[in-house]
N, CA, C and O of each residue as an XYZ file, in Angstrom:
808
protein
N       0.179      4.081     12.329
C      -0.953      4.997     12.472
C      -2.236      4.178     12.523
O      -2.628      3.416     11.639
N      -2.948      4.491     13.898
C      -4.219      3.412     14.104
C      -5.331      4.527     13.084
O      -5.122      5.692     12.746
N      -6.642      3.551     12.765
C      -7.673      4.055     11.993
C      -8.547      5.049     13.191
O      -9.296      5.971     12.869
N      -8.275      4.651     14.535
C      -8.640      5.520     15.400
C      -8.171      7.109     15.243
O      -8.848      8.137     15.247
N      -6.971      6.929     15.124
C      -5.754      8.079     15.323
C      -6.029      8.693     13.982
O      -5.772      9.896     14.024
N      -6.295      8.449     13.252
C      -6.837      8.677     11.561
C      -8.380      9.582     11.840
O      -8.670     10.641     11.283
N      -9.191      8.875     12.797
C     -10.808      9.143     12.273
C     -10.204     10.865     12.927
O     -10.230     11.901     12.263
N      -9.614     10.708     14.619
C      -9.844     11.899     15.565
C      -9.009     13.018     14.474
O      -9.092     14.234     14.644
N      -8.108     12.322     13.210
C      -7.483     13.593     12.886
C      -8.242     14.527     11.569
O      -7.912     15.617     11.101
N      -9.507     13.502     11.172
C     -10.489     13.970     10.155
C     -11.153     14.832     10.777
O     -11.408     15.933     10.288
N     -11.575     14.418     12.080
C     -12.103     15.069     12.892
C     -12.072     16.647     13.137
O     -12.978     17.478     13.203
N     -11.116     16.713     13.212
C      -9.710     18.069     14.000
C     -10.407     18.765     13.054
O     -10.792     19.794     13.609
N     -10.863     18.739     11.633
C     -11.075     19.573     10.400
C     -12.585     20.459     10.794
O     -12.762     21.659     11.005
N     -13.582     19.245     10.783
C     -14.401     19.945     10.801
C     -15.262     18.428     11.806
O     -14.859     17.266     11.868
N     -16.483     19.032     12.448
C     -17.733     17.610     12.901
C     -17.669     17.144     11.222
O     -17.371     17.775     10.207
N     -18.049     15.889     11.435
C     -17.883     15.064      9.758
C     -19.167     13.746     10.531
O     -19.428     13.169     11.586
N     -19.575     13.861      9.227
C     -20.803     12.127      9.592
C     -18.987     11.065      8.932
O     -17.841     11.135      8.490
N     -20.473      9.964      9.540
C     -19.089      8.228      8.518
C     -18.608      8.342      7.451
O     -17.535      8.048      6.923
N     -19.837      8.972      7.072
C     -19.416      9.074      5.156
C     -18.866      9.966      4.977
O     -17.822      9.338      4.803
N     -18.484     11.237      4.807
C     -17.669     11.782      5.049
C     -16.582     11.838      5.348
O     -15.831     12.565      4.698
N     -16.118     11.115      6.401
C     -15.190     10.381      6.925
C     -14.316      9.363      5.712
O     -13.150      9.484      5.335
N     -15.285      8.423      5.320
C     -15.309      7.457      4.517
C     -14.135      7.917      3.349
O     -13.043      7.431      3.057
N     -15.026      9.284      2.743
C     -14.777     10.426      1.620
C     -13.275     10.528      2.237
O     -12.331      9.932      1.717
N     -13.172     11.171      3.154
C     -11.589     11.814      3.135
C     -10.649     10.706      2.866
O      -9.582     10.844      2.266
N     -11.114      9.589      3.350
C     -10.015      8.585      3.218
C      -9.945      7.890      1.292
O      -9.038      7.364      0.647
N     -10.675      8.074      1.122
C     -10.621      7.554     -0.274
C     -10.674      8.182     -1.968
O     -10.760      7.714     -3.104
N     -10.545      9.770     -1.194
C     -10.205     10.769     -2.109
C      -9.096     10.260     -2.876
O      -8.379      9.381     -2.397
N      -8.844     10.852     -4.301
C      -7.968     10.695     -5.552
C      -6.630     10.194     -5.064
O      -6.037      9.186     -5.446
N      -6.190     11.235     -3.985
C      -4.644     11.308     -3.477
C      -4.384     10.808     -2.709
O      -3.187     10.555     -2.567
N      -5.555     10.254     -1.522
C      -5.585      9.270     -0.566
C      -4.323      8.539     -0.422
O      -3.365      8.941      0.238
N      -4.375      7.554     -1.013
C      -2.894      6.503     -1.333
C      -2.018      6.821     -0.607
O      -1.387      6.123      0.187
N      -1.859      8.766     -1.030
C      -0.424      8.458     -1.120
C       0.027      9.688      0.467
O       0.982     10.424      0.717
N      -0.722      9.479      0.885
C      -1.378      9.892      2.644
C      -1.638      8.882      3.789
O      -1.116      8.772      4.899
N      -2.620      8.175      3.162
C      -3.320      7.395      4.112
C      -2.412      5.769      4.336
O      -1.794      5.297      5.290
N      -2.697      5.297      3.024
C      -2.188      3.996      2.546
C      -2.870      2.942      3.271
O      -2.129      2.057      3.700
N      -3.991      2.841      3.484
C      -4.121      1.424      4.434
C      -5.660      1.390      4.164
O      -6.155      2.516      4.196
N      -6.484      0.439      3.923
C      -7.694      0.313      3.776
C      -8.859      0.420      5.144
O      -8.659     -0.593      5.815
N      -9.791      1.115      5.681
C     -10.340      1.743      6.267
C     -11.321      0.818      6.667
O     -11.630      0.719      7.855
N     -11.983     -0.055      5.550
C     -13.254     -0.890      5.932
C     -14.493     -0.080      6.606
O     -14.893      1.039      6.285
N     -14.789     -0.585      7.206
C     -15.968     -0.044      7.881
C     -16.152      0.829      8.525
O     -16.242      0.430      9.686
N     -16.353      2.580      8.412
C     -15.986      3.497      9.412
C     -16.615      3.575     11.054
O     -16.196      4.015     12.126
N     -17.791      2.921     10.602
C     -18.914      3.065     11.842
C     -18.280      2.036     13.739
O     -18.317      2.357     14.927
N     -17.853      0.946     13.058
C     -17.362      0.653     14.228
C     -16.593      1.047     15.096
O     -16.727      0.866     16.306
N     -15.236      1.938     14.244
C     -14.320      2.352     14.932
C     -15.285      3.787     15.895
O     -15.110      3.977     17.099
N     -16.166      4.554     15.108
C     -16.840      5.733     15.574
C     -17.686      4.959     16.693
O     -18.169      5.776     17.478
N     -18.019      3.617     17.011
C     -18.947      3.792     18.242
C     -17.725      3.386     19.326
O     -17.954      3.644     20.508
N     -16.582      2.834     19.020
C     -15.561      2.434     20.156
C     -15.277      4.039     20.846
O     -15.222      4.391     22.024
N     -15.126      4.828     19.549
C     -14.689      5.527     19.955
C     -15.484      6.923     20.969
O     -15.068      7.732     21.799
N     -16.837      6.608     20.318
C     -17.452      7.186     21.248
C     -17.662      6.539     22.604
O     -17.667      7.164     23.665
N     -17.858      5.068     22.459
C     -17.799      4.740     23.940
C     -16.445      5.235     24.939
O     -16.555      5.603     26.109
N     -15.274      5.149     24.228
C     -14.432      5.784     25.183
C     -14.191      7.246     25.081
O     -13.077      7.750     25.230
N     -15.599      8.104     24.745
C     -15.795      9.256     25.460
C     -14.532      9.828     24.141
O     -13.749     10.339     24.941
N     -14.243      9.931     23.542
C     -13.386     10.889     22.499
C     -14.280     11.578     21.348
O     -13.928     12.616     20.789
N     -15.299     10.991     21.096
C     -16.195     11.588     20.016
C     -17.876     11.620     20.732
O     -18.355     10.698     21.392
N     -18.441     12.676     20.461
C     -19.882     12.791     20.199
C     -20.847     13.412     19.397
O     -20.796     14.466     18.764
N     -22.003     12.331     19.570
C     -22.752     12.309     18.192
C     -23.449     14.055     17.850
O     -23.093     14.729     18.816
N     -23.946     14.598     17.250
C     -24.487     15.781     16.704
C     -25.908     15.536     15.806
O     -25.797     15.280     14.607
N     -27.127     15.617     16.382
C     -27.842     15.247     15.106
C     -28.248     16.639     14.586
O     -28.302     17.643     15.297
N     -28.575     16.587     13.044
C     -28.128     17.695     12.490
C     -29.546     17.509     11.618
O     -30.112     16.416     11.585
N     -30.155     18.892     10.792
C     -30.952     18.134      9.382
C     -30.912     19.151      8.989
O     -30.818     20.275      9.481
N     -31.034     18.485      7.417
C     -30.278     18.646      6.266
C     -31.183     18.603      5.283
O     -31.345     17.451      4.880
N     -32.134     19.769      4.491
C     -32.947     19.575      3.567
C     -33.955     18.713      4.120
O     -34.222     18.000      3.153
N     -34.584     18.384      4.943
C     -35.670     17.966      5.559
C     -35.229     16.470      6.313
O     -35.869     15.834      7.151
N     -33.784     16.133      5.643
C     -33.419     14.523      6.806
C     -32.344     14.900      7.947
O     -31.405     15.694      8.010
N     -32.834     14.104      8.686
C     -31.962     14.240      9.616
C     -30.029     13.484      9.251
O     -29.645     12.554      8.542
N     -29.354     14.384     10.072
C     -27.863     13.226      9.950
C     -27.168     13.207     10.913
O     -27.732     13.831     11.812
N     -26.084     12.761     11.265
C     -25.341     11.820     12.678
C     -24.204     12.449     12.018
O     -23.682     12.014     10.992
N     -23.840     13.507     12.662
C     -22.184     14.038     13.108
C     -21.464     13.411     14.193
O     -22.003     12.848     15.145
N     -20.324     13.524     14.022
C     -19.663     13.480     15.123
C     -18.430     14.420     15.513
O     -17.617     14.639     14.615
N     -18.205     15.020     16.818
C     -17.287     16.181     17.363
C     -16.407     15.298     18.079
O     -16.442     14.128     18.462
N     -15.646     16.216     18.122
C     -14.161     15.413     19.251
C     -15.041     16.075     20.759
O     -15.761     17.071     20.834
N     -14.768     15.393     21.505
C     -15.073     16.115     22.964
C     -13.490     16.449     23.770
O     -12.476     15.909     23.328
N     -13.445     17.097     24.606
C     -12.358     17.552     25.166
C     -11.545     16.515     25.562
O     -10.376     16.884     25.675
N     -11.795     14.960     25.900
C     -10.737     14.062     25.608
C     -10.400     13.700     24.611
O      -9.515     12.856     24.467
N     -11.111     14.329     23.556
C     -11.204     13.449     22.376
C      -9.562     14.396     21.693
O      -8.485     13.943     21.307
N     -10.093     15.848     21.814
C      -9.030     16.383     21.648
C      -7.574     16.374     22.273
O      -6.540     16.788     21.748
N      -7.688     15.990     23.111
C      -6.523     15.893     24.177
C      -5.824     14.239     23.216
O      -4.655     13.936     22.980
N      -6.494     13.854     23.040
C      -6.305     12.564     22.268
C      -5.168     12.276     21.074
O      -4.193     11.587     20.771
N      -6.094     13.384     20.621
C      -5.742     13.921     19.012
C      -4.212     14.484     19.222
O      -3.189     14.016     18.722
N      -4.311     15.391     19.923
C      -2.738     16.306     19.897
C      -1.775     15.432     21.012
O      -0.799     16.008     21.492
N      -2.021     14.309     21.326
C      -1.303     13.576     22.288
C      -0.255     12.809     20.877
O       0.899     12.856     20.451
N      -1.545     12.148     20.583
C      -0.984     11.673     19.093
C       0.149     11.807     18.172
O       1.024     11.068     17.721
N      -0.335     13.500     18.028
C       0.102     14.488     16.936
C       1.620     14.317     17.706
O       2.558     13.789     17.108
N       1.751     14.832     19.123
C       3.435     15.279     19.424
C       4.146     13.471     19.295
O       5.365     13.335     19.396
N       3.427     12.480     19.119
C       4.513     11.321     19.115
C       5.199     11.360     17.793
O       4.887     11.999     16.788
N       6.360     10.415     18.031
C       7.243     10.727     17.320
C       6.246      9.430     15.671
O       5.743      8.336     15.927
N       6.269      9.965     14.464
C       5.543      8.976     13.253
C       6.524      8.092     12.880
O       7.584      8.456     12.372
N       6.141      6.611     13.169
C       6.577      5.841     12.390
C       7.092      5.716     10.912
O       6.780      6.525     10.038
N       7.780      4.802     10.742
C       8.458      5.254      9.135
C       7.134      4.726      8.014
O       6.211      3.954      8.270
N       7.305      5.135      7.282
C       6.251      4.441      6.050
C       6.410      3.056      5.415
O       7.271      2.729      4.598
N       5.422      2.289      5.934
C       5.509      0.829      5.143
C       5.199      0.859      3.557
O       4.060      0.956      3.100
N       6.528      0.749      2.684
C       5.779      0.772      1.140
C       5.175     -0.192      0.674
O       5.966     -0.994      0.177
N       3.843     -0.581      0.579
C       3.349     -2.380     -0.875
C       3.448     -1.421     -2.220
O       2.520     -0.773     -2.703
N       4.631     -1.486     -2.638
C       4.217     -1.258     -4.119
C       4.086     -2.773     -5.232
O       5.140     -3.174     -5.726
N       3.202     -3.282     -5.452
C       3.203     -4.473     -6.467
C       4.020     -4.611     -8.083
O       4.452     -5.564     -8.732
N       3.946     -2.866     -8.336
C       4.797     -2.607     -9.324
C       6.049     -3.095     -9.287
O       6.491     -3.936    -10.068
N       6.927     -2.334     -7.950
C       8.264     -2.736     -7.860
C       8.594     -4.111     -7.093
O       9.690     -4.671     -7.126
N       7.163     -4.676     -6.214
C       7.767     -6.058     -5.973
C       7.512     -7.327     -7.739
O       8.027     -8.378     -8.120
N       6.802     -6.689     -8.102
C       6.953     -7.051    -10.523
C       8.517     -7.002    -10.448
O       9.292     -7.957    -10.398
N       8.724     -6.009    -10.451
C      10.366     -5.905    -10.848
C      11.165     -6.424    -10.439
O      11.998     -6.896    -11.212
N      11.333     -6.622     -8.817
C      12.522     -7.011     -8.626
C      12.816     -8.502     -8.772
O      13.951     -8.964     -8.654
N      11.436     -9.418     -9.104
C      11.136    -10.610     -9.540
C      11.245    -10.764    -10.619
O      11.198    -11.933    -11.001
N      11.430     -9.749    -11.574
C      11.392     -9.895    -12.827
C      12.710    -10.262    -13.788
O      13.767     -9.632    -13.825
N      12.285    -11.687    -14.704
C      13.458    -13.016    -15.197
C      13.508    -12.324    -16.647
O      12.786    -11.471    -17.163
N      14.326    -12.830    -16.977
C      14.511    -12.946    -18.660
C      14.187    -13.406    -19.410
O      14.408    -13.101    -20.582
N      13.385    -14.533    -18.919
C      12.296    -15.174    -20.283
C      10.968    -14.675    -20.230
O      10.070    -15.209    -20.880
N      10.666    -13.097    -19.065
C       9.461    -12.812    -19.537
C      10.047    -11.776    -20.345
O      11.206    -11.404    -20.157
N       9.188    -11.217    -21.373
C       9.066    -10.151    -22.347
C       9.469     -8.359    -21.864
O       8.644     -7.572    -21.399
N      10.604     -8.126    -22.077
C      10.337     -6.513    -21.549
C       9.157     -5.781    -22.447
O       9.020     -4.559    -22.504
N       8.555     -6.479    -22.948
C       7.446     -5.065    -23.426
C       6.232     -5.455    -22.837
O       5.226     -4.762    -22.988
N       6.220     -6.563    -22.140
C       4.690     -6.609    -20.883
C       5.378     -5.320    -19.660
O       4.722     -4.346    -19.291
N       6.844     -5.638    -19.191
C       7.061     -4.768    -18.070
C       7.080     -3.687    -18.526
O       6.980     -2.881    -17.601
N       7.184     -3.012    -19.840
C       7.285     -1.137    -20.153
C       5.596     -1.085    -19.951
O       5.066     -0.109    -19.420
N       4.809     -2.260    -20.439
C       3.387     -1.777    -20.511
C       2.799     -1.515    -19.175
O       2.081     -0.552    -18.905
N       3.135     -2.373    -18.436
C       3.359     -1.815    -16.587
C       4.012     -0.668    -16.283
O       3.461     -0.181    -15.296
N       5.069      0.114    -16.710
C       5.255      1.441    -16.592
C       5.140      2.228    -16.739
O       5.370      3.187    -16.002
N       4.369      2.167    -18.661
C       3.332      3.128    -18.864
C       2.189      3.208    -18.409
O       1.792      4.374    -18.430
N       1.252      2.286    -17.881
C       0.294      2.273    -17.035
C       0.400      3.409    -15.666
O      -0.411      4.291    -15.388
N       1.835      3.011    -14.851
C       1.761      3.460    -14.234
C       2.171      5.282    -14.080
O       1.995      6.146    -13.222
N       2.685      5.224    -15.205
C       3.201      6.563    -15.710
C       1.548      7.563    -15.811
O       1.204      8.629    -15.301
N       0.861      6.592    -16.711
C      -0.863      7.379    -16.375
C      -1.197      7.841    -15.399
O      -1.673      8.972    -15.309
N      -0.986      6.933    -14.310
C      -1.981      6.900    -13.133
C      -0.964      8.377    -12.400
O      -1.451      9.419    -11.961
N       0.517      8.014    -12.468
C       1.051      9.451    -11.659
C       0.812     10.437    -12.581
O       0.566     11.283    -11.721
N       0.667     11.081    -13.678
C       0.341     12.086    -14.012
C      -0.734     12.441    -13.667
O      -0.982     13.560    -13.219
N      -1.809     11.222    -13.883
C      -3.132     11.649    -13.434
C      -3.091     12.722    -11.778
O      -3.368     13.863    -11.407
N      -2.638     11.635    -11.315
C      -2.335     12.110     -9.638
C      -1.217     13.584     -9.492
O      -1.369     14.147     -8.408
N      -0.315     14.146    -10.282
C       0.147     14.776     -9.882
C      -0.891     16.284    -10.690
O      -0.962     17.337    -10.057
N      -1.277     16.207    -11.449
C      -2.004     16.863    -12.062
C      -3.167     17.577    -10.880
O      -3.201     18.788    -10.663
N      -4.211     16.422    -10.093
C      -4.735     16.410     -8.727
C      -4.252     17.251     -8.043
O      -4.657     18.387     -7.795
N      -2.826     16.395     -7.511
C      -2.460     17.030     -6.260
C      -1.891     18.710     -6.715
O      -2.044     19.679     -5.972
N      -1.549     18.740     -7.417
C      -1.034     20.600     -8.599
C      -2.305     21.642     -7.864
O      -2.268     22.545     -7.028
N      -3.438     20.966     -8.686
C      -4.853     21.722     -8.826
C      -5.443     21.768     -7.008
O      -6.024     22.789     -6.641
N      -5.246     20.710     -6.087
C      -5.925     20.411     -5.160
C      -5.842     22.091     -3.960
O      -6.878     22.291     -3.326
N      -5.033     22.807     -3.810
C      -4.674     23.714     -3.277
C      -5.539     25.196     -3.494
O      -5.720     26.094     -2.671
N      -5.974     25.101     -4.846
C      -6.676     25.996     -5.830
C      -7.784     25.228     -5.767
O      -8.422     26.280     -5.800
N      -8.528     24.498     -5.714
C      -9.556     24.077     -6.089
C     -10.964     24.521     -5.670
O     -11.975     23.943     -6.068
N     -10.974     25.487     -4.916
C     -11.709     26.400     -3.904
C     -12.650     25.441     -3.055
O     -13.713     25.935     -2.680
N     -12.342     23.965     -2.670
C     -13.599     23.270     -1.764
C     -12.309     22.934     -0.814
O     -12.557     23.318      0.329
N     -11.310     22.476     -0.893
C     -10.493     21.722     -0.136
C     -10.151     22.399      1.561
O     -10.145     23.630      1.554
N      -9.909     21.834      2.790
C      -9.468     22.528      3.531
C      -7.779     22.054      3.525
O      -7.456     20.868      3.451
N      -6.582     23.398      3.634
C      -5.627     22.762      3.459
C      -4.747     23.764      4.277
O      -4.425     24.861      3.822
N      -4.398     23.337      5.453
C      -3.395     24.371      6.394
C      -1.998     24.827      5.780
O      -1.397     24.169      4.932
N      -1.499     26.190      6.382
C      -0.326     26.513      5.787
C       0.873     25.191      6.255
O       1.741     24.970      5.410
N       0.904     24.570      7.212
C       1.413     23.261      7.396
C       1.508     22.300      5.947
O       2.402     21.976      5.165
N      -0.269     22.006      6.118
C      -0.526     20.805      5.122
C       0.024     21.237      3.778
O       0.306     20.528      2.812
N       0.121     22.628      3.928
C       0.490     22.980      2.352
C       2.083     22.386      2.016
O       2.546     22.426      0.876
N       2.895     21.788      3.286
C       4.234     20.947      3.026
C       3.974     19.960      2.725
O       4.564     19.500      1.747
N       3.127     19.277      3.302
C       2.552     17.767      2.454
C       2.448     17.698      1.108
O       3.116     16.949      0.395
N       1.355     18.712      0.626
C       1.471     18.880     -0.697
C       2.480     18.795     -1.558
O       2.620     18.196     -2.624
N       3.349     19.687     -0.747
C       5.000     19.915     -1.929
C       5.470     18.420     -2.045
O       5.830     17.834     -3.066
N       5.364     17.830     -0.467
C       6.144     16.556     -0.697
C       5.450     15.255     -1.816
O       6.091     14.562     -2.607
N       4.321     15.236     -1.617
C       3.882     14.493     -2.726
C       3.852     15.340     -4.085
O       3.824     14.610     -5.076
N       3.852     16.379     -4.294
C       4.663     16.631     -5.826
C       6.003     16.389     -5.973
O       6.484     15.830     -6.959
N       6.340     16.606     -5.461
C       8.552     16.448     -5.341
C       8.254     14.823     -5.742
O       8.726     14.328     -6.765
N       7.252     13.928     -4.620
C       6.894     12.245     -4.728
C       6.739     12.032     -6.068
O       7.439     11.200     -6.645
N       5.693     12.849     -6.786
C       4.796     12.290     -8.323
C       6.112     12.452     -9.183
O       6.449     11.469     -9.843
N       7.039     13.807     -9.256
C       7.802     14.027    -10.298
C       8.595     13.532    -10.213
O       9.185     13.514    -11.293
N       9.427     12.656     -8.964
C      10.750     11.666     -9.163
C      10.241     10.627     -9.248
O      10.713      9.792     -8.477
N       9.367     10.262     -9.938
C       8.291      8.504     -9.861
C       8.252      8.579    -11.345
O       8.613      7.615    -12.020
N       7.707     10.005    -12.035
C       8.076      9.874    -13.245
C       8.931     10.116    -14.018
O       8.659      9.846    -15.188
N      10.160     10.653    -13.760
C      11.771     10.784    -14.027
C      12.173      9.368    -14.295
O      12.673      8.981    -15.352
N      11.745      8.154    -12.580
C      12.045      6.681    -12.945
C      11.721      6.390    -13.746
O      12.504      5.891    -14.555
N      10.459      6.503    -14.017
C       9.837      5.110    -15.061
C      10.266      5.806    -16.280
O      10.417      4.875    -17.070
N      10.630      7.190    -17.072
C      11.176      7.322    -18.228
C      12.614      6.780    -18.151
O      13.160      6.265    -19.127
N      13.258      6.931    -16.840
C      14.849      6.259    -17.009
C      14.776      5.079    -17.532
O      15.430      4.592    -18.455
N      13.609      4.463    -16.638
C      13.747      2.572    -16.819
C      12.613      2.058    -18.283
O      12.527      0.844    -18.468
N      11.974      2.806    -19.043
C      11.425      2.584    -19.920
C      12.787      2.598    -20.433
O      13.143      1.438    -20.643
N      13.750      3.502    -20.737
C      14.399      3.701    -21.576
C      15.605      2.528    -21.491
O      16.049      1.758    -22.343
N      15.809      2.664    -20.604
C      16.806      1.328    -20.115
C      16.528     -0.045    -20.716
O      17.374     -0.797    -21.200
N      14.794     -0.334    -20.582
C      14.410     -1.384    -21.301
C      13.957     -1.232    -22.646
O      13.478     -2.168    -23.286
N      14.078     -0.225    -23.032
C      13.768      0.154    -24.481
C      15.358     -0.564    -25.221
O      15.327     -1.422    -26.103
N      16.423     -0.093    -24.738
C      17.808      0.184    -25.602
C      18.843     -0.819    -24.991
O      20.050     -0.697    -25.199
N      18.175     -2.057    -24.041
C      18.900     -2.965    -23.263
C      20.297     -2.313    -22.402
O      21.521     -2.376    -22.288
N      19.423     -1.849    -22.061
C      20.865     -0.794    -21.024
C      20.467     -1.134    -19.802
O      20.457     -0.075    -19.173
N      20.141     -1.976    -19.122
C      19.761     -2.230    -17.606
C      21.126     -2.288    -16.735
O      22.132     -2.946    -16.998
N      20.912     -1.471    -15.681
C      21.861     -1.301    -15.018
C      23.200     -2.869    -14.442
O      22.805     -3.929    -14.927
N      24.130     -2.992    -13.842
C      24.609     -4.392    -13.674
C      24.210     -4.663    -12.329
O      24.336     -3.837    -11.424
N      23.763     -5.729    -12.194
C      23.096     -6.300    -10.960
C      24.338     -7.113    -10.184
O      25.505     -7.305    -10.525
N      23.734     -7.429     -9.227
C      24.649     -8.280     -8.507
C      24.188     -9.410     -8.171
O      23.166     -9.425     -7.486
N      24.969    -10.954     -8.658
C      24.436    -12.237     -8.657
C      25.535    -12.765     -8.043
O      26.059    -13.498     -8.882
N      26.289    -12.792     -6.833
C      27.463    -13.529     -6.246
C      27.399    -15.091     -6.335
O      28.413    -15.758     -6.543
N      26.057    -15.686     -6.154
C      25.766    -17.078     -6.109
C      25.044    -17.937     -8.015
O      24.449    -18.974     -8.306
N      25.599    -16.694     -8.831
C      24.776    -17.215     -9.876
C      23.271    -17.593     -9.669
O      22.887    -18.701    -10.044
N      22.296    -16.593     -9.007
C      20.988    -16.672     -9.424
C      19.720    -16.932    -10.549
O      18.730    -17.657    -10.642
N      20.377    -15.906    -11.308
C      19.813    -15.597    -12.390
C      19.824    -16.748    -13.003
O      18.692    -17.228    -13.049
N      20.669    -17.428    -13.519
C      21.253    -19.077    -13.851
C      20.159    -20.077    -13.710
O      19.337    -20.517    -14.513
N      20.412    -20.321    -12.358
C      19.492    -20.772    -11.475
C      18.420    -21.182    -11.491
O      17.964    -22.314    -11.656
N      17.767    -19.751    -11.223
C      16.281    -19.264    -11.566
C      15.923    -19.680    -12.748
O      14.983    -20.474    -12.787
N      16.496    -19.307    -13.875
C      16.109    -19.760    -15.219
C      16.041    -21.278    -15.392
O      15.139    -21.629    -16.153
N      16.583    -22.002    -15.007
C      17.307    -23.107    -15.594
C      15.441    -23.591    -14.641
O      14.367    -23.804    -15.204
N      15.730    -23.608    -13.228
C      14.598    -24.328    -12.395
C      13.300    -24.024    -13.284
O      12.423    -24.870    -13.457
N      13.251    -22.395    -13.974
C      11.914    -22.500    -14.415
C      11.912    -23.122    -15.509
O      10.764    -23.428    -15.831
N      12.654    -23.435    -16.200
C      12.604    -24.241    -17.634
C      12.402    -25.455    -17.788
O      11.917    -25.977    -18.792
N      12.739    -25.961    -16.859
C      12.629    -27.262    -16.380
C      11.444    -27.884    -15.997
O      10.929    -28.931    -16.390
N      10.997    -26.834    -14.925
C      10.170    -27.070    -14.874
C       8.240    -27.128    -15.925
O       7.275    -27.889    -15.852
N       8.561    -25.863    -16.775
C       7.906    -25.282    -17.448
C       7.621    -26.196    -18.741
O       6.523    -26.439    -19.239
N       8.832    -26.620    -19.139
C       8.855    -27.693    -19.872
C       8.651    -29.314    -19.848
O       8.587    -30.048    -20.834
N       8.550    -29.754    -18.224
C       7.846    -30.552    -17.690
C       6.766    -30.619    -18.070
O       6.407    -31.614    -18.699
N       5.845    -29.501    -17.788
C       4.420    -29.223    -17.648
C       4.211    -29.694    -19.248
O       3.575    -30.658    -19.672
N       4.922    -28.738    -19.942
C       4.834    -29.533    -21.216
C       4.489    -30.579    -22.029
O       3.602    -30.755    -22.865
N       5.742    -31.488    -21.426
C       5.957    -32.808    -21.739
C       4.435    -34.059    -21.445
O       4.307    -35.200    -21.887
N       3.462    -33.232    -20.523
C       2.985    -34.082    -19.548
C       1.846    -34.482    -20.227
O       1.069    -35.285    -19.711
């Protein structure tokens, strides 16, 4: 999903200035929608007006003036060209679970539960959001978008089902059995000790 293909679909909602723009992308729930960092909105809005898909609106507002922008009839044609392709799958960065699957036996399981309760905050926080966001009487949210919604609640509540499984797992040393065909784990340990204890020595 290009940041182009992103601005024309903020668009579709309502004329929106940059900031605005800016706003939709970096709302509470953002993340777990958007996923990709936006940078600078203004450049993509003058490409895009140069190729004739958006135009400007000047507007005022309590005595200042402000810079909208509308889809124009290619702009729309654009938009729903978009819409019928088929969406790519979702690229996940979670840093949490690339923690984990790196995660040795000589670090401490109670730094990694403190990483799960952390993150256990942040999804309640967020599912709590996304609960209220529907009701909130400012939001615009189509009988469509209202499936999005479900899916990122169905998202928040099996995220926190995990992290109580795997708190608990590392609470009571019950971690599931892994698979090491080449003796890794071994390995791994032995190279970091070695090394670690080098550093030591030095």
């Amino acid at each position: 999903m290009s940041i182009e293909s992103s601005i024309l679909a903020i668009l579709s909602f309502w004329p929106s200035t940059g900031y605005n723009i800016k706003a939709e992308f970096e709302h509470k729930a953002a993340g777990l929608y958007w996923g990709m960092s936006y940078g600078s909105i203004y450049p993509k809005l003058k490409k895009l007006e140069e190729e004739g898909l958006v135009y400007p609106i000047e507007q005022e507002e309590e005595g200042r003036k402000k810079k909208l922008y509308e889809l124009t009839p290619k702009g729309w044609e654009e938009f729903e060209n978009w819409l019928r392709l088929p969406p790519a799958y979702p690229i996940i960065r979670d840093e949490l679970l690339m923690k984990m699957s790196t995660w040795h036996e000589d670090m401490e399981s109670s730094v990694l539960i403190s990483h799960l309760l952390k993150r256990k905050e942040t999804t309640e926080d967020l599912l709590e959001f996304v609960k209220d966001w529907p009701t909130n009487g400012i939001s615009y949210i189509s009988k469509v978008g209202m499936l999005t919604i479900r899916y990122a609640e169905l998202r928040l509540e099996a995220e926190l089902k995990w992290i109580e499984e795997s708190i608990n797992a590392l609470e009571n040393n019950q971690l599931p059995k892994g698979q090491d065909p080449n003796r890794n784990t071994e390995k791994l340990l032995t190279r970091r000790r070695e090394a670690t204890q080098g550093e030591k020595e030095k």
